[in-house]
VOLUM-503998 format. One record per atom (N, C-alpha, C, O, CB): residue in one letter; x negated, y, z. Coordinates in steps of 0.05 Angstrom, whole numbers, padded with zeros to 5 digits, always signed. Atoms other than C-alpha are relative to their C-alpha. Glycine has a CB too. Example, Ala and Ser with C-alpha at 12.3 -4.5 7.8 and 13.67 -1.06 7.14 Angstrom:
// residues 2
A-00018-00024+00000/A-00246-00090+00156/A-00018+00024+00000/A-00039+00024+00013/A+00020+00001+00025/S+00016-00024-00001/S-00273-00021+00143/S+00015+00022+00014/S+00005+00044+00018/S-00009+00009-00029/
// end
This chain:
// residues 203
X-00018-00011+00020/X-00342+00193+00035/X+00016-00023-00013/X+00006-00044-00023/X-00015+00016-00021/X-00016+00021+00016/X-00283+00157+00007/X-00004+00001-00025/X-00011+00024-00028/X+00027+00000+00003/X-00003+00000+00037/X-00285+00151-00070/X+00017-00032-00005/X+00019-00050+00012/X-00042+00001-00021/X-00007+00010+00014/X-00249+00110-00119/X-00022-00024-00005/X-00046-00019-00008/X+00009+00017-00017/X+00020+00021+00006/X-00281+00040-00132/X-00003+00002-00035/X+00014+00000-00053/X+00011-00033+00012/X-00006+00001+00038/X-00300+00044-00206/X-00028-00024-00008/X-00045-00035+00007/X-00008+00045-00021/X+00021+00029+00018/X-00345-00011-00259/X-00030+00007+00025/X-00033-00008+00044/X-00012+00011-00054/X+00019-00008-00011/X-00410+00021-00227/X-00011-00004+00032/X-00035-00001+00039/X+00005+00021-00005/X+00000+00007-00032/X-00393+00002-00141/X+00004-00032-00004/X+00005-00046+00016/X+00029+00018+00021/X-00013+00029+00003/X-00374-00070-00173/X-00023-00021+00019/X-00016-00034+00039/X+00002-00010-00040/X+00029+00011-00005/X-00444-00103-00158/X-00007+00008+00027/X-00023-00009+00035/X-00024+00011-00022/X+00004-00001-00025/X-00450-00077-00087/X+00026-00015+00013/X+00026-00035+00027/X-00006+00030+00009/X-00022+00014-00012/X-00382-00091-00070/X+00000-00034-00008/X+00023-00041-00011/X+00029+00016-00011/X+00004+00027+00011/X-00391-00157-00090/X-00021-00008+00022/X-00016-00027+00036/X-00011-00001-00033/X+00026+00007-00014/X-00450-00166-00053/X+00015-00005+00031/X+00014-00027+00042/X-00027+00028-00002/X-00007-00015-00026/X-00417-00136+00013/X+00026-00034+00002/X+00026-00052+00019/X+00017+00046-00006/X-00020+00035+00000/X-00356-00203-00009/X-00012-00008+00014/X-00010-00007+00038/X+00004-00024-00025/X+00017+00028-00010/X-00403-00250-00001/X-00006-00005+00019/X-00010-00029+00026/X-00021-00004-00005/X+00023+00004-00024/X-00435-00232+00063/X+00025+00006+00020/X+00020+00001+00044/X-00032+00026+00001/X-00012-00006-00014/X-00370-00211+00092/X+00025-00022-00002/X+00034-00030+00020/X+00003+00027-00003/X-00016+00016+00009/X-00321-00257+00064/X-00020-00032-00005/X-00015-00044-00026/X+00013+00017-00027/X+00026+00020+00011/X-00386-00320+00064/X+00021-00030+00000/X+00009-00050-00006/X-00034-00002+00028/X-00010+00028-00002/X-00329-00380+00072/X+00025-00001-00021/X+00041-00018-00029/X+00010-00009+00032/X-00038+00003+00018/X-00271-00360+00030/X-00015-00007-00040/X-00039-00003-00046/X+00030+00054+00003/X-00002+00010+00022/X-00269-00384-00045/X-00018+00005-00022/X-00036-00009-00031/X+00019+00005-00005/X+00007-00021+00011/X-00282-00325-00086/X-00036-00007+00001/X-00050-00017-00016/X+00014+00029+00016/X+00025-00003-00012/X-00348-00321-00048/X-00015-00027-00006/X-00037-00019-00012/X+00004+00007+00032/X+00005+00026+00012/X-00368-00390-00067/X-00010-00006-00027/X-00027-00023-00033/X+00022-00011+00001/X+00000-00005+00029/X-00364-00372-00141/X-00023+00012-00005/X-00029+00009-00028/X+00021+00014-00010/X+00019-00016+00001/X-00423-00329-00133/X-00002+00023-00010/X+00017+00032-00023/X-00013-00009-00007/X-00004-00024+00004/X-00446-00266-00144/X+00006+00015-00026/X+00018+00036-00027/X-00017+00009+00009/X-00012-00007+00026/X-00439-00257-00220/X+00025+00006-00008/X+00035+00024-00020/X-00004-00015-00014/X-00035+00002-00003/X-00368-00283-00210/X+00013+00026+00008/X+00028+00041-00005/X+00009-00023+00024/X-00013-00018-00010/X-00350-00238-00164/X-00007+00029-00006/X+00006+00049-00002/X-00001-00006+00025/X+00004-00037+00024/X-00377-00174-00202/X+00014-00003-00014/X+00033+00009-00006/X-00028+00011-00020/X-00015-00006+00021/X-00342-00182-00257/X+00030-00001+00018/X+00042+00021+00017/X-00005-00022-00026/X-00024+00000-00009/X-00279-00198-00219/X+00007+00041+00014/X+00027+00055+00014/X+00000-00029+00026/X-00010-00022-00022/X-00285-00131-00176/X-00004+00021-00029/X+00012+00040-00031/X-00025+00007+00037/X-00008-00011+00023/X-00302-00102-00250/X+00030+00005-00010/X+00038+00026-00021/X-00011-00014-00016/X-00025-00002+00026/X-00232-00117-00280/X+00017+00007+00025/X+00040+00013+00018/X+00011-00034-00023/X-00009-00025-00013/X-00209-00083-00214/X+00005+00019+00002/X+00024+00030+00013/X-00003+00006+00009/X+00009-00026+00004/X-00237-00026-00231/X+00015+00009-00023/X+00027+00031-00023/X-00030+00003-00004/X-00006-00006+00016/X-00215-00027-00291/X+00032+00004-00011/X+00043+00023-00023/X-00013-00012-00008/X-00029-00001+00013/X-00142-00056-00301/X+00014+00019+00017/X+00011+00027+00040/X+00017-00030-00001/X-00021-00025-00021/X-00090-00006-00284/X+00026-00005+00024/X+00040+00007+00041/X+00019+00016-00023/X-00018+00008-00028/X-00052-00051-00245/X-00001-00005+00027/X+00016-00010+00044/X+00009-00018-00001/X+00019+00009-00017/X-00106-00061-00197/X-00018+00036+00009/X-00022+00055-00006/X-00021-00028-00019/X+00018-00027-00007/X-00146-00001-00156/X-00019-00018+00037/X-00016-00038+00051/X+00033+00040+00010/X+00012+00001-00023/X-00194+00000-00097/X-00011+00020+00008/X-00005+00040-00005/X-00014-00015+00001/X+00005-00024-00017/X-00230+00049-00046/X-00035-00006+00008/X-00044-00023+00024/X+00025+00000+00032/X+00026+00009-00026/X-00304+00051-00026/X-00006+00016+00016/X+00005+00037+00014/X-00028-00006-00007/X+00009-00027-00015/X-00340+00091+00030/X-00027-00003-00005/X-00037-00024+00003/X+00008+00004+00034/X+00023-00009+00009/X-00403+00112+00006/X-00017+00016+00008/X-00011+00039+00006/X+00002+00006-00016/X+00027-00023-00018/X-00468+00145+00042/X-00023-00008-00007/X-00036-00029-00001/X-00002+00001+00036/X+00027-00004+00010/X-00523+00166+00007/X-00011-00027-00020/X-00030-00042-00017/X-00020+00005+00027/X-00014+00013+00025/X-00500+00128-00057/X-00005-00032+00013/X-00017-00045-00004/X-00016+00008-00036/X-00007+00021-00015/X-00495+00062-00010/X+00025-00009+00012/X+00032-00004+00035/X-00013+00002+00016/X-00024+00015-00011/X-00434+00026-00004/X+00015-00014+00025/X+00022-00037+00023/X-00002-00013-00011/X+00001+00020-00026/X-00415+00007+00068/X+00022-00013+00000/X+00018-00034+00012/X-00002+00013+00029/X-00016+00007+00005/X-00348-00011+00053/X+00021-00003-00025/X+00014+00010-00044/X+00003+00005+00014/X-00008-00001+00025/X-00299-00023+00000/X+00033-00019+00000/X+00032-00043+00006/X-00026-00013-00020/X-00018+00017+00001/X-00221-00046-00007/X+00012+00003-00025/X+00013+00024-00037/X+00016+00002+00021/X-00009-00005+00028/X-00188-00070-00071/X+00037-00015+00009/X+00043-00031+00027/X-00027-00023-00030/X-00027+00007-00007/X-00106-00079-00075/X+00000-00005-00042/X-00012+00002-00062/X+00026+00031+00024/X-00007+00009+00037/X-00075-00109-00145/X+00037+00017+00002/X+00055+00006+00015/X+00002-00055-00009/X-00029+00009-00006/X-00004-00082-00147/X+00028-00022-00020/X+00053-00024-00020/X+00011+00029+00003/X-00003+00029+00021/X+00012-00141-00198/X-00021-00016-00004/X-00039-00013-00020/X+00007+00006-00028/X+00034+00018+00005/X-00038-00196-00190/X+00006-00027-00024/X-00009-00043-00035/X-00013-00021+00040/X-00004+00020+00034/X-00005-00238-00250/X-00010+00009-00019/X-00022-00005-00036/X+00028-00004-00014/X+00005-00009+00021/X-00015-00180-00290/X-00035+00007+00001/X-00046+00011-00021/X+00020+00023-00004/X+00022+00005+00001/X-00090-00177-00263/X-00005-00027-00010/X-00007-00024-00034/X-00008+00006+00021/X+00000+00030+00015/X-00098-00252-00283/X-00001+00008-00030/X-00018+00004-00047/X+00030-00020+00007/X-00010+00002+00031/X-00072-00237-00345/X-00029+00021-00019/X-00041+00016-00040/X+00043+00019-00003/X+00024-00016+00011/X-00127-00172-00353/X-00025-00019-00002/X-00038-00016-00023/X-00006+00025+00019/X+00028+00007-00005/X-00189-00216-00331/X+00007-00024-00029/X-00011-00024-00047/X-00011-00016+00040/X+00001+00016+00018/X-00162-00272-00382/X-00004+00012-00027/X-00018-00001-00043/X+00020-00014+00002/X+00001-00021+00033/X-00156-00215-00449/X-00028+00002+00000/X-00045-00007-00014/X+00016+00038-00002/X+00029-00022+00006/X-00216-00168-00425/X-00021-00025+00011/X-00035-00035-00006/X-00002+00038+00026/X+00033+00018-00011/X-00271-00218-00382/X+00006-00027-00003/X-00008-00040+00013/X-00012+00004+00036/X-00002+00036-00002/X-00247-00297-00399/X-00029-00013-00012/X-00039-00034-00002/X+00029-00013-00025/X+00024+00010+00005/X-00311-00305-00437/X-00020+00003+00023/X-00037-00013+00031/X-00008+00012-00023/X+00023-00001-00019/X-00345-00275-00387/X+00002-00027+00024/X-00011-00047+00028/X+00001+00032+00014/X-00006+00021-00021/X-00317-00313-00332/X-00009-00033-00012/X-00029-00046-00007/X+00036+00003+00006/X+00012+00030+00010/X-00318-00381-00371/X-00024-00006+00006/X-00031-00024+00021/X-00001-00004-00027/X+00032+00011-00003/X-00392-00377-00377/X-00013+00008+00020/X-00037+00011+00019/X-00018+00006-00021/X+00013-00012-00034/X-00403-00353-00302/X+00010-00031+00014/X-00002-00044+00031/X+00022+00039+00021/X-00012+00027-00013/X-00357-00416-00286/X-00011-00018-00007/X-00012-00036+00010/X+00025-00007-00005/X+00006+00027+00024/X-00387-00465-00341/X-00007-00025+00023/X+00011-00042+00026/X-00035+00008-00027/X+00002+00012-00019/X-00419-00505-00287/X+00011-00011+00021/X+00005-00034+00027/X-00010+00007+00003/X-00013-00002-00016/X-00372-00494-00229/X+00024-00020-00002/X+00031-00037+00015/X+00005+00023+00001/X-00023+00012+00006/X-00313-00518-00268/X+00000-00034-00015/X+00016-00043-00032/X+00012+00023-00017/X+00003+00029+00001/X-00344-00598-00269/X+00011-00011+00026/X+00015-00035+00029/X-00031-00009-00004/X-00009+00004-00027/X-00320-00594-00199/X+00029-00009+00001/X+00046+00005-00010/X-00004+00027+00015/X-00033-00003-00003/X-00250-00620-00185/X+00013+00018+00013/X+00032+00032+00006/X+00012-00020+00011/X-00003-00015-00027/X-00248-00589-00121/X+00006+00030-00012/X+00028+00040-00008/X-00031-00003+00023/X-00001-00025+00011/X-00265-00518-00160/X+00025+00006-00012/X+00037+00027-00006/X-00021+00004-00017/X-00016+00003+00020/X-00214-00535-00214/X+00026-00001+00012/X+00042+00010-00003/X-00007-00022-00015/X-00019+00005-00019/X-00159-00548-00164/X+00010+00030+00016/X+00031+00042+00020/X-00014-00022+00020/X-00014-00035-00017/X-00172-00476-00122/X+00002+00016-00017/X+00011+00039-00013/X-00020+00020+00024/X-00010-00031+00024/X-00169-00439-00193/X+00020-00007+00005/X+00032+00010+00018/X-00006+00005-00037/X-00028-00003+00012/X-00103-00468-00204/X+00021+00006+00019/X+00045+00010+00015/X+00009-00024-00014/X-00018-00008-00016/X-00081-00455-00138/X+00008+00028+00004/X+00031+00035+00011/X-00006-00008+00019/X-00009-00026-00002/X-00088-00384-00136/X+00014+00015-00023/X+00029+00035-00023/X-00021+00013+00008/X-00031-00015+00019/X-00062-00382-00212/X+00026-00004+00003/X+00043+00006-00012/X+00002-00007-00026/X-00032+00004-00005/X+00000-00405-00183/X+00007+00016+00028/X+00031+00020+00033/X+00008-00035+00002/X-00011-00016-00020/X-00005-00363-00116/X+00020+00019-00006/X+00041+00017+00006/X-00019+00012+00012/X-00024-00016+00003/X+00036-00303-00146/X+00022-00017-00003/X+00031-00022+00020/X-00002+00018-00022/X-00022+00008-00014/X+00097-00342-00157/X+00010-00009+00019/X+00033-00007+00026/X+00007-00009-00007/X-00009+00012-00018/X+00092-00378-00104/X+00007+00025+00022/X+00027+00020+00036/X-00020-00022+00008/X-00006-00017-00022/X+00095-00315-00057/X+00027+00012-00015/X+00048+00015-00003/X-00026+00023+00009/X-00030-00008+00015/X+00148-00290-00109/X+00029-00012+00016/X+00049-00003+00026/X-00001-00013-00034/X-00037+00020-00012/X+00201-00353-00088/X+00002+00009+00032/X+00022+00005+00046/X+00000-00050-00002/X-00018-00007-00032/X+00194-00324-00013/X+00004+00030+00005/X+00002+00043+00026/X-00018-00011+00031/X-00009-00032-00003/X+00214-00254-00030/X-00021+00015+00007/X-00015+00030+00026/X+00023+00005+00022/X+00032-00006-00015/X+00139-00231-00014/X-00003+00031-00035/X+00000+00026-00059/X-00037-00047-00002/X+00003-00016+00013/X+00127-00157-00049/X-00019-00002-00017/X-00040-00006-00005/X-00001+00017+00011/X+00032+00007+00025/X+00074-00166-00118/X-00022+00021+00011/X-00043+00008+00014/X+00006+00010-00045/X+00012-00019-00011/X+00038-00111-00092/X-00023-00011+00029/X-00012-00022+00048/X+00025+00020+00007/X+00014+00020-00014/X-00022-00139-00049/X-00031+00011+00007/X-00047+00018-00011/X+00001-00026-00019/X+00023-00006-00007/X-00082-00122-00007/X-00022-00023-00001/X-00027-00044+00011/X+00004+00010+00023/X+00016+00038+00013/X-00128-00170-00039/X-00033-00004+00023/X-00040-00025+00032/X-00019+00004-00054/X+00023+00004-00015/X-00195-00155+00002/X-00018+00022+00013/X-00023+00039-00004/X-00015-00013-00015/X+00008-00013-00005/X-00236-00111+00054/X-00022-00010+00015/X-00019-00028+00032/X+00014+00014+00006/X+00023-00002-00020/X-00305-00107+00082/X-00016+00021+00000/X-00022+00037-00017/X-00018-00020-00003/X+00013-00020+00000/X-00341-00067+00114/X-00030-00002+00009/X-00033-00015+00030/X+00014+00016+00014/X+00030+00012-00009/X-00418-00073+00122/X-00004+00009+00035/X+00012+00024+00048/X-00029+00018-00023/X+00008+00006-00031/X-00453-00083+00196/X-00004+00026+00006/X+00010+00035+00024/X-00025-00020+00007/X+00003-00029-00009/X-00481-00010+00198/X+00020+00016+00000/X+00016+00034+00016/X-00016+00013-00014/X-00016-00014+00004/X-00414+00022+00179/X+00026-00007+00022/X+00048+00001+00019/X+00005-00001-00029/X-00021+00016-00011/X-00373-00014+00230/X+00003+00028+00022/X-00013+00047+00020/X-00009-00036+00012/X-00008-00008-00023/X-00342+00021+00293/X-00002+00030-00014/X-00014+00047-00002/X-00018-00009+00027/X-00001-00037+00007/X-00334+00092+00253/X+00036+00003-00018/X+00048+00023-00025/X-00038+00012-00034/X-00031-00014+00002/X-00260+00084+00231/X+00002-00004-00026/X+00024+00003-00035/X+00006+00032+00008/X+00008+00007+00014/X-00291+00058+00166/X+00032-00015-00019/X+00045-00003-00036/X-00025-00014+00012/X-00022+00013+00007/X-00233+00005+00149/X+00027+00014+00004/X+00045+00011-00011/X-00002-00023+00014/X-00032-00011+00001/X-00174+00042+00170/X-00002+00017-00018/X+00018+00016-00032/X+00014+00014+00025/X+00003-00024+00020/X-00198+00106+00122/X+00009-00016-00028/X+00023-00008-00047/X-00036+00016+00000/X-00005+00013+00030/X-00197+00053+00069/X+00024-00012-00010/X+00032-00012-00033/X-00015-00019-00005/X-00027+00012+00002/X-00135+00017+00082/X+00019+00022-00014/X+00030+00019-00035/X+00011-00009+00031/X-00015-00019+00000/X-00099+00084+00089/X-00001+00005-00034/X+00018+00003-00050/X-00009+00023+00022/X-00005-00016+00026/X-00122+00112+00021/X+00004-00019-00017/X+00004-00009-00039/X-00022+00017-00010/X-00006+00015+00017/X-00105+00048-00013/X+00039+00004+00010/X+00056-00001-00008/X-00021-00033+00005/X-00021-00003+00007/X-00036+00063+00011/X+00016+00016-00006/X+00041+00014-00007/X+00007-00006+00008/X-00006-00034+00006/X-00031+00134-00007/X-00003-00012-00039/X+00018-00007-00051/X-00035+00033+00019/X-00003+00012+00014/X-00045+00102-00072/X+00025-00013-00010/X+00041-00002-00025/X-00014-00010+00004/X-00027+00013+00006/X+00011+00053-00078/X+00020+00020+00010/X+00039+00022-00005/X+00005-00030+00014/X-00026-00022+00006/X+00057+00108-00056/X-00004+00021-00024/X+00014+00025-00040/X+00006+00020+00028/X+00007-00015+00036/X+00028+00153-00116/X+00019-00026-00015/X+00043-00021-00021/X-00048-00001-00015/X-00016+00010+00022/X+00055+00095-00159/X+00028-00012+00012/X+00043-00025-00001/X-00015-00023-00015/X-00034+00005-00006/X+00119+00082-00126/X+00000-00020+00012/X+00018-00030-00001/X+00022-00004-00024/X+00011+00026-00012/X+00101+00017-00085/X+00010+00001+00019/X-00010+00012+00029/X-00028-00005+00003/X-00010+00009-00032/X+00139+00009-00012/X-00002-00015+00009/X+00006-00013+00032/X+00019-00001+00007/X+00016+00018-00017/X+00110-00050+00009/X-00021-00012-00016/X-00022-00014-00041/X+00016-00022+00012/X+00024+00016+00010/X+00048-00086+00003/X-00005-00018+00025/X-00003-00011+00048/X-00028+00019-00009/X+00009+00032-00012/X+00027-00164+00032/X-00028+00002-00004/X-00039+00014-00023/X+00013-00029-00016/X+00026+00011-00012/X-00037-00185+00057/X-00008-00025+00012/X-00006-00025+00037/X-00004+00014+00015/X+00008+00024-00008/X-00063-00257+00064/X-00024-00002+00018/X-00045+00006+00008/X-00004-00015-00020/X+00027+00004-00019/X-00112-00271+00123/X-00005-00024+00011/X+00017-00035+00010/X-00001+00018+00023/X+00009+00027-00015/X-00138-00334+00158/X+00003+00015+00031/X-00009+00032+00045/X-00037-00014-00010/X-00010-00004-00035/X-00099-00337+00227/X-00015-00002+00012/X-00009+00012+00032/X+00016-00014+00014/X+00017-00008-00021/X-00161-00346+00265/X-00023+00019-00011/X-00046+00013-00004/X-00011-00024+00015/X+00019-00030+00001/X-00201-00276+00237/X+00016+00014+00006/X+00035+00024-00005/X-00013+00012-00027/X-00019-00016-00022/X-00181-00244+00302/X-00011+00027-00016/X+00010+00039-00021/X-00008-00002+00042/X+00008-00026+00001/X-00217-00178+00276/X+00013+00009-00031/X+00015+00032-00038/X-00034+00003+00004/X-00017-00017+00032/X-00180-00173+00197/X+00028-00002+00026/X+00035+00019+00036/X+00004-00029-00047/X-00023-00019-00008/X-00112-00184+00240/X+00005+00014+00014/X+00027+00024+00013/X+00014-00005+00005/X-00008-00026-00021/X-00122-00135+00296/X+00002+00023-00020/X+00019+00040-00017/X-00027+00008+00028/X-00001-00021+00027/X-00138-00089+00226/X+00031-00001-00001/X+00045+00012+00014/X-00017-00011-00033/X-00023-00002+00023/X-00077-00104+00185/X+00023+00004+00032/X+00046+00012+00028/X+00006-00039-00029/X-00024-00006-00016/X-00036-00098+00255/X+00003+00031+00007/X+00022+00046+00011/X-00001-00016+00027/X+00004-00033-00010/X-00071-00027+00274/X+00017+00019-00025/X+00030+00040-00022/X-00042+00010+00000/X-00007-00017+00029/X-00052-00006+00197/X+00024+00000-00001/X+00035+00017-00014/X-00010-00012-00028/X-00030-00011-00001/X+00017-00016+00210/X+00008-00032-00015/X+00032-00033-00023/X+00009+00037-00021/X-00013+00027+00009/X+00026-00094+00182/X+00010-00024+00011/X-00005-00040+00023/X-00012-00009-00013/X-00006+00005-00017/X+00072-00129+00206/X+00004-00037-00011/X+00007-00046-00033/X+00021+00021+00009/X+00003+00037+00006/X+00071-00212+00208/X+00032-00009-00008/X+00054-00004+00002/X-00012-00022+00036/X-00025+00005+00007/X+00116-00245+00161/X+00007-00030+00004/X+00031-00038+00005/X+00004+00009-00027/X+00004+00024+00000/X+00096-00317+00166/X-00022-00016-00004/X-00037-00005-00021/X+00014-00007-00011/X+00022+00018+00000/X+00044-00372+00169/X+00007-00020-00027/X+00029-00028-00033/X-00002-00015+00031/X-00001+00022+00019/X+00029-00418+00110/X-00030-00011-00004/X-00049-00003+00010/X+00014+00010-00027/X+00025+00007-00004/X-00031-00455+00087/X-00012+00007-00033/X+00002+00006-00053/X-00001-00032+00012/X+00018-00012+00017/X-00084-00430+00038/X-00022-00012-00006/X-00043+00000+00002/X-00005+00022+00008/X+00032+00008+00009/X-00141-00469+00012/X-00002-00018+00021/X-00025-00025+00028/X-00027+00026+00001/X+00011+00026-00022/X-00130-00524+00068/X-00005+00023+00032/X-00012+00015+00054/X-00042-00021-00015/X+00002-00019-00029/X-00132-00457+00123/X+00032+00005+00001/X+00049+00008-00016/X-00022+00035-00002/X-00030-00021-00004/X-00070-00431+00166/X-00011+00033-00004/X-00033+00044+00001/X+00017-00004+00041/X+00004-00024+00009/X-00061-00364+00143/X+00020+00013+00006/X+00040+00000+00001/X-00006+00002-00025/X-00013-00020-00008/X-00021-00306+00167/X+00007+00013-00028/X-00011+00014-00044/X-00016+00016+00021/X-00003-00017+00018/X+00018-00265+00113/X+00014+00017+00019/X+00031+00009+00034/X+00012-00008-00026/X-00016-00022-00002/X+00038-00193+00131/X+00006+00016-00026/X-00002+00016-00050/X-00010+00017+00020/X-00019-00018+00023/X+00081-00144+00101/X-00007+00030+00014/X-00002+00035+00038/X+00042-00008-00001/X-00009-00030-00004/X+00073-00071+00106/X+00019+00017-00020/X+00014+00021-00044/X-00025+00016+00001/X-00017-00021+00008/X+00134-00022+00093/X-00010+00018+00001/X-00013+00028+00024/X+00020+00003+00010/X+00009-00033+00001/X+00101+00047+00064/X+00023+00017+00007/X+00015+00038+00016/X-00009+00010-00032/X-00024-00014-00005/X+00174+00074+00076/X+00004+00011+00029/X+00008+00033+00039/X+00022-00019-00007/X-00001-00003-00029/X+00177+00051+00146/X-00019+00010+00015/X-00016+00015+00039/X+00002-00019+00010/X+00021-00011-00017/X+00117+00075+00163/X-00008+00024-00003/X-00021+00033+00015/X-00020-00013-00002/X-00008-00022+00003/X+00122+00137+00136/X+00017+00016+00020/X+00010+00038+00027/X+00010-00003-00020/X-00019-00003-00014/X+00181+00144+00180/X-00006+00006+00034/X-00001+00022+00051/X+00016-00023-00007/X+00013-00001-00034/X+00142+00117+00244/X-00026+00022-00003/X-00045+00015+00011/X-00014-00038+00013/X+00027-00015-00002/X+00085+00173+00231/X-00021-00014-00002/X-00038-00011+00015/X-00005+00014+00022/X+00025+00014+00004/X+00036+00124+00204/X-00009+00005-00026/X+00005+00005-00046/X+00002-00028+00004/X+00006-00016+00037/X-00005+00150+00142/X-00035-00016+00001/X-00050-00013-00018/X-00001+00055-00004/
// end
């Protein structure tokens, strides 16, 4: 069953990051971190996600921001304390201190290349849930979503060699806009047009 990710799926989905996402950044930060983060998902209105859920077990879960400045801006009002003192330690690191400020500066930077704010920020799906159609159900209703709020495209950052997220984001209808580098990785950005794909019978 699809449902809405809300405060309550934060702590599994989080979990599910870690183990699915185990090299990227986020995931690094640990699991406290990344609860609260998938918290102020849940919460801010600029931000939504999707889980699939069986027998109140989480096998998957995707979260999209469609303003990730104005998420930034929520986790700094509503969770900065929190965060701070999840970071306190972390942030003696240069290295750490360096990939915060890179991703607080990622939105403009995708801004100056004409790149839609609207953004599929992260999906996994656990090992048992795999091969059932799991990820596309989720993708989809995250973009039935952004067309509810008026949204016609949404971008997606991936690391050019995770052959299995871009065969996803290609099956879902996203189409490659360019390579750049991310955290010291090449990374693939696509773009999906909800308009165009609408058009081509893709839902």
């Amino acid at each position: 069953m699809i449902s809405n990710l809300t405060k309550s799926y934060a702590p599994q989905a989080a979990v599910l990051h870690i183990q699915g996402i185990s090299t990227g950044f986020i995931s690094s930060l640990g699991k406290r971190f990344v609860t609260t983060l998938y918290e102020a998902i849940a919460e801010d209105k600029n931000s939504f996600g999707f889980v699939a859920v069986e027998d109140d077990k989480v096998l998957g879960f995707v979260a999209f921001s469609t303003n990730l400045s104005k998420l930034y801006k929520y986790v700094i009002l509503k969770k900065g304390f929190k965060f701070v003192f999840v970071l306190a330690k972390k942030m003696l690191s240069l290295q750490v201190i360096n990939k915060i400020l890179h991703n607080i500066f990622y939105p403009s930077k995708m801004a100056k290349m004409d790149l839609p704010d609207a953004e599929l920020l992260s999906i996994v799906v656990a090992t048992e849930g795999r091969g059932k159609g799991i990820a596309k159900q989720l993708v989809d209703a995250g973009f039935e979503e952004c067309r509810k709020r008026g949204i016609d495209k949404v971008k997606v950052l991936v690391a050019a060699d995770n052959e299995i997220a871009n065969k996803l984001y290609q099956k879902c209808g996203f189409e490659k806009f360019k390579q750049i580098d991310s955290h010291g990785i090449l990374s693939n950005i696509y773009v999906m047009d909800l308009i165009k794909g609408d058009h081509n019978g893709k839902k």
